[in-house]
PQR file with spaces between the fields and no chain letter, atoms N, CA, C, O and H, PARSE charges and radii, in Angstrom:
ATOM       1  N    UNK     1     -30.486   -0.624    8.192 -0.4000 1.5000
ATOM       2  CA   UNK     1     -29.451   -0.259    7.248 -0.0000 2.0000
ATOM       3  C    UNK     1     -28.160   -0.999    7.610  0.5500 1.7000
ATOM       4  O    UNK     1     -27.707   -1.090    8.751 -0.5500 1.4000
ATOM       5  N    UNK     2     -27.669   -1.472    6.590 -0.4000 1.5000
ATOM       6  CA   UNK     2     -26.365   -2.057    6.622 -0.0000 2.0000
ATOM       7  C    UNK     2     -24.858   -1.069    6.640  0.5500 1.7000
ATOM       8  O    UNK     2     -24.646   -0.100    5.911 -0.5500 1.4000
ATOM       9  H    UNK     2     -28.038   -1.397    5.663  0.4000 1.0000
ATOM      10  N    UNK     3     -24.207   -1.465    7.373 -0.4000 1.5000
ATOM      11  CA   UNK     3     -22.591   -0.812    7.286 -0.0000 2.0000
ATOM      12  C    UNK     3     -21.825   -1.813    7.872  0.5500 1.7000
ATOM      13  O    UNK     3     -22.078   -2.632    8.755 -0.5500 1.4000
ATOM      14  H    UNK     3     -24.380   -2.252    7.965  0.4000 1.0000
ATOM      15  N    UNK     4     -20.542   -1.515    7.005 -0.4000 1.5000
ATOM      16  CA   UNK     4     -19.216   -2.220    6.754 -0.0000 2.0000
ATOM      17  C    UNK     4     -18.200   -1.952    8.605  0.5500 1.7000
ATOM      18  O    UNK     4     -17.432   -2.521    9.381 -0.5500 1.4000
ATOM      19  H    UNK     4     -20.336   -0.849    6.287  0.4000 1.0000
ATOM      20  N    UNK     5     -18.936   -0.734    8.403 -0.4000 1.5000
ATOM      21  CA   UNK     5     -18.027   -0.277   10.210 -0.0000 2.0000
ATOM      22  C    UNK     5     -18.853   -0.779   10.941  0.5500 1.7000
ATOM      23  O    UNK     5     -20.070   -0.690   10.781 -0.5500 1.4000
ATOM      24  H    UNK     5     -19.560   -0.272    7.773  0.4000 1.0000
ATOM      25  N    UNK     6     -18.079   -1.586   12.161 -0.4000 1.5000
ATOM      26  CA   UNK     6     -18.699   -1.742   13.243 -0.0000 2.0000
ATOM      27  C    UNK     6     -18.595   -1.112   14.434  0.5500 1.7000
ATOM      28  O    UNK     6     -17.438   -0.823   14.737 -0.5500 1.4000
ATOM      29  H    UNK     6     -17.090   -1.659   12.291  0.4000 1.0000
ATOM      30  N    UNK     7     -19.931   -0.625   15.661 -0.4000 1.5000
ATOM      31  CA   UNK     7     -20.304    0.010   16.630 -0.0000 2.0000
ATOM      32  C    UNK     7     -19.169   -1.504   17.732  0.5500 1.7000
ATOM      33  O    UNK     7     -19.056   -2.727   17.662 -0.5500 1.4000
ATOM      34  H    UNK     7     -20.872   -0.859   15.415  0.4000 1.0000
ATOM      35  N    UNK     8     -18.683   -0.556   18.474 -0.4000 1.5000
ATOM      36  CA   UNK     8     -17.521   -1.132   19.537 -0.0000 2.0000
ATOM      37  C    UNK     8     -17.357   -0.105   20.511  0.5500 1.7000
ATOM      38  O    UNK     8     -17.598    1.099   20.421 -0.5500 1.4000
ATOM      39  H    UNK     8     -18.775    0.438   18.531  0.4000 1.0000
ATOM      40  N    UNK     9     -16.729   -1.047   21.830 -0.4000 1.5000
ATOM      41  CA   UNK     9     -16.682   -0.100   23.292 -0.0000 2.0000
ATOM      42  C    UNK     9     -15.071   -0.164   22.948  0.5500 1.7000
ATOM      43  O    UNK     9     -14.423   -0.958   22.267 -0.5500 1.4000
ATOM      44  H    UNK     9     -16.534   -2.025   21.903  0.4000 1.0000
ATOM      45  N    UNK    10     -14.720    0.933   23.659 -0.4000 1.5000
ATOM      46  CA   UNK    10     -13.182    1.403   23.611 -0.0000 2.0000
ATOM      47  C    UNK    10     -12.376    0.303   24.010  0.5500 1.7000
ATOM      48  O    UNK    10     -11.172    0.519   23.875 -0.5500 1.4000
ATOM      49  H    UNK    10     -15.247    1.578   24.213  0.4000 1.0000
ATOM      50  N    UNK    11     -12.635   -0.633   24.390 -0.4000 1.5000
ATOM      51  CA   UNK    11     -11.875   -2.174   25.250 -0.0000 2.0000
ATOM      52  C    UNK    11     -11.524   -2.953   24.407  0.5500 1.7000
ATOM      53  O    UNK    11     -10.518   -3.647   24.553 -0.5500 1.4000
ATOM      54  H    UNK    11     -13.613   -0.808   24.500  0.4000 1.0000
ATOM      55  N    UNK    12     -12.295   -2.996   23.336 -0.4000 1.5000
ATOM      56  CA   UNK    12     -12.493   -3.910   22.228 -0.0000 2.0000
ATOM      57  C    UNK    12     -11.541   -3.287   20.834  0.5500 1.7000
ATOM      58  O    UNK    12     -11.457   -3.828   19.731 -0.5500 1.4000
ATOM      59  H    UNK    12     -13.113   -2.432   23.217  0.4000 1.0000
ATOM      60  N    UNK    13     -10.874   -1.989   21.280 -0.4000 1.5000
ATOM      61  CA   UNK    13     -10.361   -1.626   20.121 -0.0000 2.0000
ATOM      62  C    UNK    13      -8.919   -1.004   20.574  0.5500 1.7000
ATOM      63  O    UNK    13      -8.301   -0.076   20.052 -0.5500 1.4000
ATOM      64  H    UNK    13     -10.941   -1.551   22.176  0.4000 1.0000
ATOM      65  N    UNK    14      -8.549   -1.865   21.796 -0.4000 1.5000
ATOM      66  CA   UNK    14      -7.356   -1.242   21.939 -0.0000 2.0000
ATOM      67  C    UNK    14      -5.940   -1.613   21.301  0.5500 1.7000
ATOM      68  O    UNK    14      -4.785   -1.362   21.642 -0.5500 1.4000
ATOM      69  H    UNK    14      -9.051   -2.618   22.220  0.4000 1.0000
ATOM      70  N    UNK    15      -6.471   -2.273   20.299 -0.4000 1.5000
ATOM      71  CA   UNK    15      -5.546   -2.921   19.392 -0.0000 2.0000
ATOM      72  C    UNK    15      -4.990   -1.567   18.144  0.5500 1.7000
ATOM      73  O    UNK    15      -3.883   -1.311   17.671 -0.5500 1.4000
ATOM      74  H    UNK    15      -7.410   -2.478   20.021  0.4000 1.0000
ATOM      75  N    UNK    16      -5.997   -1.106   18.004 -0.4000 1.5000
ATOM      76  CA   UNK    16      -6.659   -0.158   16.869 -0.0000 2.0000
ATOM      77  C    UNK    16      -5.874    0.994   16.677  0.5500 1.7000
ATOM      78  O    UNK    16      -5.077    1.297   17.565 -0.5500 1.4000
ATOM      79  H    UNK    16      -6.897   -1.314   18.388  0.4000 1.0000
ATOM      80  N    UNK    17      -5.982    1.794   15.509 -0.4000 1.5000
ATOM      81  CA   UNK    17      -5.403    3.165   15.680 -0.0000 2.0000
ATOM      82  C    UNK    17      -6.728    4.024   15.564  0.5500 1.7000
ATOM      83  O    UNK    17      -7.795    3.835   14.979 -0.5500 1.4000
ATOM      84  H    UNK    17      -6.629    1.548   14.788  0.4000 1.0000
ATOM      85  N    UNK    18      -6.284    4.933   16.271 -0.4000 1.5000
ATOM      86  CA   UNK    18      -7.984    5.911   16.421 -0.0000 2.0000
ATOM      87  C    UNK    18      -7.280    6.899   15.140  0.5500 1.7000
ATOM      88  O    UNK    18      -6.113    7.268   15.010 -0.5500 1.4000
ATOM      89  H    UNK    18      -5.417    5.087   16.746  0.4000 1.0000
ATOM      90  N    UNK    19      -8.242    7.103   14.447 -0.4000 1.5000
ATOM      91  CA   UNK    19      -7.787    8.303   13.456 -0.0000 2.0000
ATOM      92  C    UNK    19      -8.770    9.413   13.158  0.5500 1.7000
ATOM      93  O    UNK    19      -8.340   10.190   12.305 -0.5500 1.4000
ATOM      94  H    UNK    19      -9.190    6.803   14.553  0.4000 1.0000
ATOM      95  N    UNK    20     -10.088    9.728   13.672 -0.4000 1.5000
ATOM      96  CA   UNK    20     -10.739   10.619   13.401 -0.0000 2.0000
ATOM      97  C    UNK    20     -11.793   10.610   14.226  0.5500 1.7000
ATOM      98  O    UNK    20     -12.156    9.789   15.068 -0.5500 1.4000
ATOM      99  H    UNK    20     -10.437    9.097   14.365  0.4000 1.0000
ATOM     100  N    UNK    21     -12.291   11.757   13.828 -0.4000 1.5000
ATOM     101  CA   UNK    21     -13.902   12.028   15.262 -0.0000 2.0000
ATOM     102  C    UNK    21     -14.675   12.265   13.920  0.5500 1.7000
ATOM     103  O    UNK    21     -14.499   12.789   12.820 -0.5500 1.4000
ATOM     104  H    UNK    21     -11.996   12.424   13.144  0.4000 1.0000
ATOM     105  N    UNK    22     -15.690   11.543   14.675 -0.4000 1.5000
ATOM     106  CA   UNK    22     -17.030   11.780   13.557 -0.0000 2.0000
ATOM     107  C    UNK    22     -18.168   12.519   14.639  0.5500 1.7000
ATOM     108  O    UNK    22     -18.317   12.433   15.858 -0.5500 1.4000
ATOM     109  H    UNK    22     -15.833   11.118   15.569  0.4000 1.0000
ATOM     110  N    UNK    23     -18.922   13.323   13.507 -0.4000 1.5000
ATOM     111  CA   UNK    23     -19.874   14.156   14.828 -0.0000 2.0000
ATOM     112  C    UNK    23     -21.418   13.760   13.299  0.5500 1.7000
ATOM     113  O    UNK    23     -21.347   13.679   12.073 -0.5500 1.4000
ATOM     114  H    UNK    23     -18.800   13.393   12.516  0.4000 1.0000
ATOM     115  N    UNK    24     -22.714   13.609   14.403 -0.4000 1.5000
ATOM     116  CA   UNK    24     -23.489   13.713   13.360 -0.0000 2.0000
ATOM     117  C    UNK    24     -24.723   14.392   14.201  0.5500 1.7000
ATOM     118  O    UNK    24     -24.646   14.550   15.420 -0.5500 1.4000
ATOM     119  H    UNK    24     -22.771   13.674   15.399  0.4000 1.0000
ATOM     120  N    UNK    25     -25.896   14.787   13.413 -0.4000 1.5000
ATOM     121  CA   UNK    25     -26.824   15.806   13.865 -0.0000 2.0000
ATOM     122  C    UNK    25     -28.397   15.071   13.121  0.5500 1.7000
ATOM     123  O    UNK    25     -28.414   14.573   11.995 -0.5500 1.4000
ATOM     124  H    UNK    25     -25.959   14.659   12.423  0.4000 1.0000
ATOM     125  N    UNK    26     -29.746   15.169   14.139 -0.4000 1.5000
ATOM     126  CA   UNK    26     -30.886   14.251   13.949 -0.0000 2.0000
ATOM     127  C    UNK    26     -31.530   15.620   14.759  0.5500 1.7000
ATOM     128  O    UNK    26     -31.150   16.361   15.665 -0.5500 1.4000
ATOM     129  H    UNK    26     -29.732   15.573   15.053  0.4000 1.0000
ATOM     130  N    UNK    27     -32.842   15.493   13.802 -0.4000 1.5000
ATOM     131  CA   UNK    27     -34.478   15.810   14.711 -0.0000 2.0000
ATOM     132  C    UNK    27     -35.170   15.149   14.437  0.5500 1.7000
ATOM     133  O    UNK    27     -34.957   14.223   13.655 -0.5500 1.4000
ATOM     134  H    UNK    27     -33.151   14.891   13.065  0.4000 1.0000
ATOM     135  N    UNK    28     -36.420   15.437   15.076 -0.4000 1.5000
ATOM     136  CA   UNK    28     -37.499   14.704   14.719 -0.0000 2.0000
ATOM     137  C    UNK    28     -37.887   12.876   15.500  0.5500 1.7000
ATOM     138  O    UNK    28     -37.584   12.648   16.671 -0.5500 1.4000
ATOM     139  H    UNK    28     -36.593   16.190   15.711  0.4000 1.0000
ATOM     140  N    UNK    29     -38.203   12.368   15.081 -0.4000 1.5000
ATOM     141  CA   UNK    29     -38.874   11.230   15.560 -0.0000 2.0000
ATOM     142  C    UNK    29     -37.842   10.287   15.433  0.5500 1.7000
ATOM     143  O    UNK    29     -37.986    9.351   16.219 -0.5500 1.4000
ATOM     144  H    UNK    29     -38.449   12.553   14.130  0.4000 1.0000
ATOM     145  N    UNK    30     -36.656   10.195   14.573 -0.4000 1.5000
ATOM     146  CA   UNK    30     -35.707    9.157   14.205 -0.0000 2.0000
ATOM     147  C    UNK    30     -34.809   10.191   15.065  0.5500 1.7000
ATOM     148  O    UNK    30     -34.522    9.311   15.876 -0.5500 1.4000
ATOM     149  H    UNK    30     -36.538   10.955   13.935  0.4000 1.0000
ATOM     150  N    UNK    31     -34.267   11.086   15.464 -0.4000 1.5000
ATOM     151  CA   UNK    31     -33.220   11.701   15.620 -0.0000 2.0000
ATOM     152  C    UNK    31     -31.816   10.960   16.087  0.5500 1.7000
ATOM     153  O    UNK    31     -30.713   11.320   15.676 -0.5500 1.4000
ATOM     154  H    UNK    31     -34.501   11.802   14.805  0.4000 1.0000
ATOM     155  N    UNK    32     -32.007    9.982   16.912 -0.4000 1.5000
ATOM     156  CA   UNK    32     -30.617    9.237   17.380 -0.0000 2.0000
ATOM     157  C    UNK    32     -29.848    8.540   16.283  0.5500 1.7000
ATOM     158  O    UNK    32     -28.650    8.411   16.031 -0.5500 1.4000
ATOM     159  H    UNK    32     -32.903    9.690   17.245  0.4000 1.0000
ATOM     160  N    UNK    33     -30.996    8.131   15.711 -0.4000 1.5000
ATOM     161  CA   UNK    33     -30.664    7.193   14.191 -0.0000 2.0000
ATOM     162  C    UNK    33     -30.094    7.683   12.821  0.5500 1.7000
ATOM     163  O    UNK    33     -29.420    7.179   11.922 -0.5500 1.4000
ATOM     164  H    UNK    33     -31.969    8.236   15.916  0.4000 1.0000
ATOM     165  N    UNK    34     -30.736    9.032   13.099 -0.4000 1.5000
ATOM     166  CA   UNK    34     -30.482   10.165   12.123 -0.0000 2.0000
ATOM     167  C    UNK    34     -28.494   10.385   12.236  0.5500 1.7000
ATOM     168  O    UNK    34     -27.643   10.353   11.348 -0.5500 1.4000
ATOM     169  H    UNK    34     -31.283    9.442   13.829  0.4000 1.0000
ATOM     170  N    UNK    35     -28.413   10.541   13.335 -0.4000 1.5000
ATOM     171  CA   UNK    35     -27.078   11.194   13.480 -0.0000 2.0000
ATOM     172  C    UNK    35     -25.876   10.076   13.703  0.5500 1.7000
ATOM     173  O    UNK    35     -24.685   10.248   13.446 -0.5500 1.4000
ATOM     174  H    UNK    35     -29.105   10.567   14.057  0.4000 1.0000
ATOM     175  N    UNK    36     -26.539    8.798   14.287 -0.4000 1.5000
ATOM     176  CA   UNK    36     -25.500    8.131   14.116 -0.0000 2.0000
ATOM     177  C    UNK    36     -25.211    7.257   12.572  0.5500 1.7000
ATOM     178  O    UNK    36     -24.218    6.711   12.092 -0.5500 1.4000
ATOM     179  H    UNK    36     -27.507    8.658   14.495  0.4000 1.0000
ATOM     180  N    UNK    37     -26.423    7.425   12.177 -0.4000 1.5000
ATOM     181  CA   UNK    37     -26.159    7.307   10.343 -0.0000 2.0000
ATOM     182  C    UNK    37     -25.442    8.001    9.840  0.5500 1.7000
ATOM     183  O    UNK    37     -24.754    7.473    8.966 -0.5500 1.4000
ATOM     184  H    UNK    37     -27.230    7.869   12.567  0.4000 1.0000
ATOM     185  N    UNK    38     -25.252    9.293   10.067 -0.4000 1.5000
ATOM     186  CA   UNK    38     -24.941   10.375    9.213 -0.0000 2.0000
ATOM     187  C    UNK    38     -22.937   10.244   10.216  0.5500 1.7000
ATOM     188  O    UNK    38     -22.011   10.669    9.524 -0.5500 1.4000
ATOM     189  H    UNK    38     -25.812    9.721   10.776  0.4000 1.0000
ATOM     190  N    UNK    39     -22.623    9.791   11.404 -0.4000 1.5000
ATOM     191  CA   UNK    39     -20.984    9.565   11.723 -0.0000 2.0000
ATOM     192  C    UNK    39     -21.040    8.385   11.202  0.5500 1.7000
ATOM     193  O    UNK    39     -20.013    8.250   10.537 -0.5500 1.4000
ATOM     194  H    UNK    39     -23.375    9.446   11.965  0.4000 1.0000
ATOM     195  N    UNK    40     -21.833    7.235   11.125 -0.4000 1.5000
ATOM     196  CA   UNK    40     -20.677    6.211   10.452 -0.0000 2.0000
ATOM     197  C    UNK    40     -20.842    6.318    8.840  0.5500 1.7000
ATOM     198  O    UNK    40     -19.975    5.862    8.096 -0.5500 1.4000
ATOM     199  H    UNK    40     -22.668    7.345   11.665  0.4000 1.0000
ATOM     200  N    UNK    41     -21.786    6.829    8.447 -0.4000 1.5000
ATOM     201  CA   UNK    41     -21.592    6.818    7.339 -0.0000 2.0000
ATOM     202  C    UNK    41     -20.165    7.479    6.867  0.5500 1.7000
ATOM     203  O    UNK    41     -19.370    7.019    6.047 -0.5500 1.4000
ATOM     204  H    UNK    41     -22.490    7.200    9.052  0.4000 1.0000
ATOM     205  N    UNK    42     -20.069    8.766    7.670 -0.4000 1.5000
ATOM     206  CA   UNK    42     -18.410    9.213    7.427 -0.0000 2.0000
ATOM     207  C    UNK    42     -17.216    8.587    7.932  0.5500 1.7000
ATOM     208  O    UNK    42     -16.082    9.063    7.879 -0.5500 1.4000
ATOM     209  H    UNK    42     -20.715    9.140    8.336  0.4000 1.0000
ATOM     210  N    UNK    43     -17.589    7.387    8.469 -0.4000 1.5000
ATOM     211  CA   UNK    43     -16.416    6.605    9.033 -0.0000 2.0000
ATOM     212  C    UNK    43     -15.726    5.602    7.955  0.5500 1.7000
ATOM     213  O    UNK    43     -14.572    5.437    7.559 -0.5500 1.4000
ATOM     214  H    UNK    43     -18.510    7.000    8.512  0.4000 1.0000
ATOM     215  N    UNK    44     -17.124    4.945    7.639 -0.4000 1.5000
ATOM     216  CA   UNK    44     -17.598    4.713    6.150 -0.0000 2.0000
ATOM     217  C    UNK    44     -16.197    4.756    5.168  0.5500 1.7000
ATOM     218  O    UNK    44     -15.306    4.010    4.764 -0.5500 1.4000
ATOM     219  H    UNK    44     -18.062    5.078    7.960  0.4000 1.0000
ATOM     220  N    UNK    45     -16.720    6.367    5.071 -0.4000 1.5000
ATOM     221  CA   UNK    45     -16.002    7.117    3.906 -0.0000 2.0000
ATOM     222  C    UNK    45     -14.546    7.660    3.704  0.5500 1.7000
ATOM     223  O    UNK    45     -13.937    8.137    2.747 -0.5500 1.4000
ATOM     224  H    UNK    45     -17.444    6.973    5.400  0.4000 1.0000
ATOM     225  N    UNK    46     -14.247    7.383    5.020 -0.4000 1.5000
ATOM     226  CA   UNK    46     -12.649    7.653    5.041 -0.0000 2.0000
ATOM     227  C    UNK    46     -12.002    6.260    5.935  0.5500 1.7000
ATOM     228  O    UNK    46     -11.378    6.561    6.952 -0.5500 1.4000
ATOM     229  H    UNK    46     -14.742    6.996    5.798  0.4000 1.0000
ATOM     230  N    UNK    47     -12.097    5.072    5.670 -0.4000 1.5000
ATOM     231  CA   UNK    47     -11.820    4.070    5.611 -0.0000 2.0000
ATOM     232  C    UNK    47     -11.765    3.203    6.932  0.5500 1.7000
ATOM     233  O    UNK    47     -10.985    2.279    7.161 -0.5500 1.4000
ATOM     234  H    UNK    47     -12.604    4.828    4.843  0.4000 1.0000
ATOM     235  N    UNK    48     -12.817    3.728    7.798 -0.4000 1.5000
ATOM     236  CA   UNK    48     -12.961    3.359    9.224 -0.0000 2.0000
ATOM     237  C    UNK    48     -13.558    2.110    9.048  0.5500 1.7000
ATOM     238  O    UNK    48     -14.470    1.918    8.244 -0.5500 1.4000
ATOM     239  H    UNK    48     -13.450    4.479    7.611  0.4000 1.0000
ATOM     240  N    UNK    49     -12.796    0.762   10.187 -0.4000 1.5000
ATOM     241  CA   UNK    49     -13.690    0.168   10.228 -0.0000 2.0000
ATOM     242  C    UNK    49     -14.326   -0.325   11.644  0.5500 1.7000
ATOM     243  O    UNK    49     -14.903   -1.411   11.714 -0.5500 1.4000
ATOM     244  H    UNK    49     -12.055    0.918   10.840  0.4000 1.0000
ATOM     245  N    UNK    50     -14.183    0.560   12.797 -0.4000 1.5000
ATOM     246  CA   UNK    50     -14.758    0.126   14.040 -0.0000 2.0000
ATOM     247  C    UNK    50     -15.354    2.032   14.489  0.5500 1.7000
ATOM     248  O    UNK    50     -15.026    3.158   14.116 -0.5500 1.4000
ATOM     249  H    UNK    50     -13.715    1.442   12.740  0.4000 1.0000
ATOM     250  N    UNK    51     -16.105    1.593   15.221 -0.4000 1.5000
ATOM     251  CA   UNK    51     -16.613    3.340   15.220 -0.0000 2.0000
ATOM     252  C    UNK    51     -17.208    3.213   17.208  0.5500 1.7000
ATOM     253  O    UNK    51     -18.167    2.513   17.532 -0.5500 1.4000
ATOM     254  H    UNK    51     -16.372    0.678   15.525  0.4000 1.0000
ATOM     255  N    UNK    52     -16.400    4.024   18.209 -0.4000 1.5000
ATOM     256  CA   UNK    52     -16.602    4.079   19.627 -0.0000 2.0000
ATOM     257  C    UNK    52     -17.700    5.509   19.962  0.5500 1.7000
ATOM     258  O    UNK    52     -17.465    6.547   19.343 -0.5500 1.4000
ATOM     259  H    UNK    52     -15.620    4.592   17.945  0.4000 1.0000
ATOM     260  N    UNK    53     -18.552    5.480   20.686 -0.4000 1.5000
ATOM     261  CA   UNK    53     -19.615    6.294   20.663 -0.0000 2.0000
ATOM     262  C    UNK    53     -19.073    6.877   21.795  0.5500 1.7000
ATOM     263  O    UNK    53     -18.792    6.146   22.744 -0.5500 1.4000
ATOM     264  H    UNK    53     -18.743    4.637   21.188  0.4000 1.0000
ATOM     265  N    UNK    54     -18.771    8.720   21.891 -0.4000 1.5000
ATOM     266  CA   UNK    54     -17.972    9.301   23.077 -0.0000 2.0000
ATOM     267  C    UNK    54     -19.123    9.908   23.673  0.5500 1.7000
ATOM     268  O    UNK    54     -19.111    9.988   24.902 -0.5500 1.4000
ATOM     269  H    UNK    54     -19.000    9.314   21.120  0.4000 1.0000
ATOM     270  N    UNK    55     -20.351   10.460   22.906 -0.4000 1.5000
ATOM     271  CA   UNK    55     -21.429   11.008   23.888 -0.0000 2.0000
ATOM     272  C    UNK    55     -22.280   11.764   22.775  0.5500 1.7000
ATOM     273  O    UNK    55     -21.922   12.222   21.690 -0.5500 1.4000
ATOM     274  H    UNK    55     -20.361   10.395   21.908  0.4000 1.0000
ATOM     275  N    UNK    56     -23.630   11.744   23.452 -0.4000 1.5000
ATOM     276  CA   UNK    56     -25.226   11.813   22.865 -0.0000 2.0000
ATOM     277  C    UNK    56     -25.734   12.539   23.512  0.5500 1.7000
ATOM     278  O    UNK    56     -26.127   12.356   24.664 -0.5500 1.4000
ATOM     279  H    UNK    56     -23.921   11.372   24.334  0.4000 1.0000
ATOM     280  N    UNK    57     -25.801   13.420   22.913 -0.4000 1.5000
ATOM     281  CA   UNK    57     -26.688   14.681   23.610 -0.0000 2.0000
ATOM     282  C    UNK    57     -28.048   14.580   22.861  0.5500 1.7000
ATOM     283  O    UNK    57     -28.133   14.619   21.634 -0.5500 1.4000
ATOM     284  H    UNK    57     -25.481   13.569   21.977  0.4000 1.0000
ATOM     285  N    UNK    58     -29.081   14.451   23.687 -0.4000 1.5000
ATOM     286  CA   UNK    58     -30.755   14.398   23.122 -0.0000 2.0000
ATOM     287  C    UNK    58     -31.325   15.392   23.432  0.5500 1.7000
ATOM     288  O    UNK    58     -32.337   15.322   24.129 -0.5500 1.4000
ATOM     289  H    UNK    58     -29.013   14.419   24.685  0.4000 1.0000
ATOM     290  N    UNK    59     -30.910   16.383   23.070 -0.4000 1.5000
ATOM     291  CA   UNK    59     -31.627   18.194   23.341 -0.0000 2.0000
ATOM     292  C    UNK    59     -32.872   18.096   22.497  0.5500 1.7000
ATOM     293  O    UNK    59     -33.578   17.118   22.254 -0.5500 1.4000
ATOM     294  H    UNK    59     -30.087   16.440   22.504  0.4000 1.0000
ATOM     295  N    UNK    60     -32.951   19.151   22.172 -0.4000 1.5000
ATOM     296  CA   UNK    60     -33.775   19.842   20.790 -0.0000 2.0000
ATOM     297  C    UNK    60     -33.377   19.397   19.626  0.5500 1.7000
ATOM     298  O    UNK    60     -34.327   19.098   18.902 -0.5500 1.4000
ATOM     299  H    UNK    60     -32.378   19.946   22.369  0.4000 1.0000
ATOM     300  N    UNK    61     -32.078   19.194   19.042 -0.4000 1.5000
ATOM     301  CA   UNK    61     -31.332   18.330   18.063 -0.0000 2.0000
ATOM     302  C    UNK    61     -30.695   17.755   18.781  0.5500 1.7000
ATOM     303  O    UNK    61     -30.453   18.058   19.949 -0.5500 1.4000
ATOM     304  H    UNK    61     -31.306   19.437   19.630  0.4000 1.0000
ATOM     305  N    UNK    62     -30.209   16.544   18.000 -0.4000 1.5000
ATOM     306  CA   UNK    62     -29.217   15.067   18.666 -0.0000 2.0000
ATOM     307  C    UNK    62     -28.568   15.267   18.056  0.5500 1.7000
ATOM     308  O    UNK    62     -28.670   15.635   16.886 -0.5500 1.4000
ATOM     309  H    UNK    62     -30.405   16.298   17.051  0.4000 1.0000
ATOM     310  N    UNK    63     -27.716   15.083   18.669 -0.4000 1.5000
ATOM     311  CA   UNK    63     -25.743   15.538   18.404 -0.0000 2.0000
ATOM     312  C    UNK    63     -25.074   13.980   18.710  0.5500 1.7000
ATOM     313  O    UNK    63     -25.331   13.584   19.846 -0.5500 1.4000
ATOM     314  H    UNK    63     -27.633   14.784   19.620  0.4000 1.0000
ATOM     315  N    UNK    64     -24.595   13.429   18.219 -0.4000 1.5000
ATOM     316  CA   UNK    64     -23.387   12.778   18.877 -0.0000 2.0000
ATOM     317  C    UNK    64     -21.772   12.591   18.267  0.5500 1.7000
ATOM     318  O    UNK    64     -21.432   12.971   17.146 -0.5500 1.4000
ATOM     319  H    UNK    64     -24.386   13.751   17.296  0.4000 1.0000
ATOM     320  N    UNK    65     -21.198   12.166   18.898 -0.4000 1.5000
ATOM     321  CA   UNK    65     -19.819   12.505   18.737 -0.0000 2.0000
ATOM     322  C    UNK    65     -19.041   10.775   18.936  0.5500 1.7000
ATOM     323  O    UNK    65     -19.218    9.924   19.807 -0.5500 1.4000
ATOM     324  H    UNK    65     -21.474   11.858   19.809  0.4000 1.0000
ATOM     325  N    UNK    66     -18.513   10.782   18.204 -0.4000 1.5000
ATOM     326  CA   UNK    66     -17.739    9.511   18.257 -0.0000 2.0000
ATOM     327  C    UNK    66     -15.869    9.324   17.470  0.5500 1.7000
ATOM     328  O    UNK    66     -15.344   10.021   16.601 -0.5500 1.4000
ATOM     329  H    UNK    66     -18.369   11.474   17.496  0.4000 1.0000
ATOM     330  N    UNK    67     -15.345    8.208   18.170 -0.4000 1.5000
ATOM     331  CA   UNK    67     -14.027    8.489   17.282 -0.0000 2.0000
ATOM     332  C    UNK    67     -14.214    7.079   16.599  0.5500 1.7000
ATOM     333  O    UNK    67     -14.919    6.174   17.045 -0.5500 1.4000
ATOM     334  H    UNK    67     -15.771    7.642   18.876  0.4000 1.0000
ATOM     335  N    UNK    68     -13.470    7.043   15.449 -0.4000 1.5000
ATOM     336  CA   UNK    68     -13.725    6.256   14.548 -0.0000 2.0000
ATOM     337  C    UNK    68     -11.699    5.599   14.296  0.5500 1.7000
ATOM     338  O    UNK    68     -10.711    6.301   14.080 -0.5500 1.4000
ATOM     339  H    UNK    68     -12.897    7.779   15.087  0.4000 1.0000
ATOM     340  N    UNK    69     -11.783    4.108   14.445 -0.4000 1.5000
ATOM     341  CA   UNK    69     -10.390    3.487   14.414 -0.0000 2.0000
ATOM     342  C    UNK    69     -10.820    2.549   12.968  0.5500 1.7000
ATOM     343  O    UNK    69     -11.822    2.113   12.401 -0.5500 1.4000
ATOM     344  H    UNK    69     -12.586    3.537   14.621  0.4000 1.0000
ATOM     345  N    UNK    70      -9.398    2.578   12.829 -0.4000 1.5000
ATOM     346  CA   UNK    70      -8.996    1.278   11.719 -0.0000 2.0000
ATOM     347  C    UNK    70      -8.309    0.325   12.089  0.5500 1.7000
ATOM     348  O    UNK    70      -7.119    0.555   12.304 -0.5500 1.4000
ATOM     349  H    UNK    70      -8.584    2.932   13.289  0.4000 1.0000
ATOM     350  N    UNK    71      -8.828   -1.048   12.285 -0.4000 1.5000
ATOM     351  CA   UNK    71      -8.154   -2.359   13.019 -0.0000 2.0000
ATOM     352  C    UNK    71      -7.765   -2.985   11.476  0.5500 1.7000
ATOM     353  O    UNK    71      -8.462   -2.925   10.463 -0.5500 1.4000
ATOM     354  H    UNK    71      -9.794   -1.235   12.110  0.4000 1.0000
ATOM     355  N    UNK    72      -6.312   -3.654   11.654 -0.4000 1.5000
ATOM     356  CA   UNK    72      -5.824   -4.550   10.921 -0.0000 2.0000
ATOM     357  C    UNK    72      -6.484   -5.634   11.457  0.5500 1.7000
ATOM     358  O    UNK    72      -5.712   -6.090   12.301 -0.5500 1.4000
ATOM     359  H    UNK    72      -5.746   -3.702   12.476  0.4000 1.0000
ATOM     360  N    UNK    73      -7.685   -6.425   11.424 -0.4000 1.5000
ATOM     361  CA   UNK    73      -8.147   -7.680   11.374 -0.0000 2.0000
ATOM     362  C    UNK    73      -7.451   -8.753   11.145  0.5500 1.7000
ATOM     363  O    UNK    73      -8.002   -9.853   11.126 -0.5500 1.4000
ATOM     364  H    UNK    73      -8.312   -6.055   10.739  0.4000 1.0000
């Protein structure tokens, strides 16, 4: 799947303004994929375009949590 936001380490975006936390939720056989589809897609959607991954929890459901910046390019 394609997206407009790009996955970046916090080093790479210290230019950036951080403006939101995205959290997303996966089971099943895709689960990591599941949830980080479901934060950038909302990063996506409120005009993010670099997205930093803060932590992945792989329980029973996959959780992860990320903050999402907007770089003037």
């Amino acid at each position: 799947m394609y997206y407009r936001i790009n996955e970046a380490y916090d080093f790479e975006v210290t230019h950036c303004d951080s403006f939101a936390m995205a959290r997303g939720k996966g089971t099943g056989e895709f689960a990591l994929r599941e949830a980080k589809n479901q934060a950038m897609t909302y990063g996506e959607e409120i005009g993010g375009t670099h997205i930093v991954w803060l932590h992945v929890d792989e329980g029973e459901e996959t959780k992860v949590v990320a903050v999402i910046y907007k770089c003037k390019q």
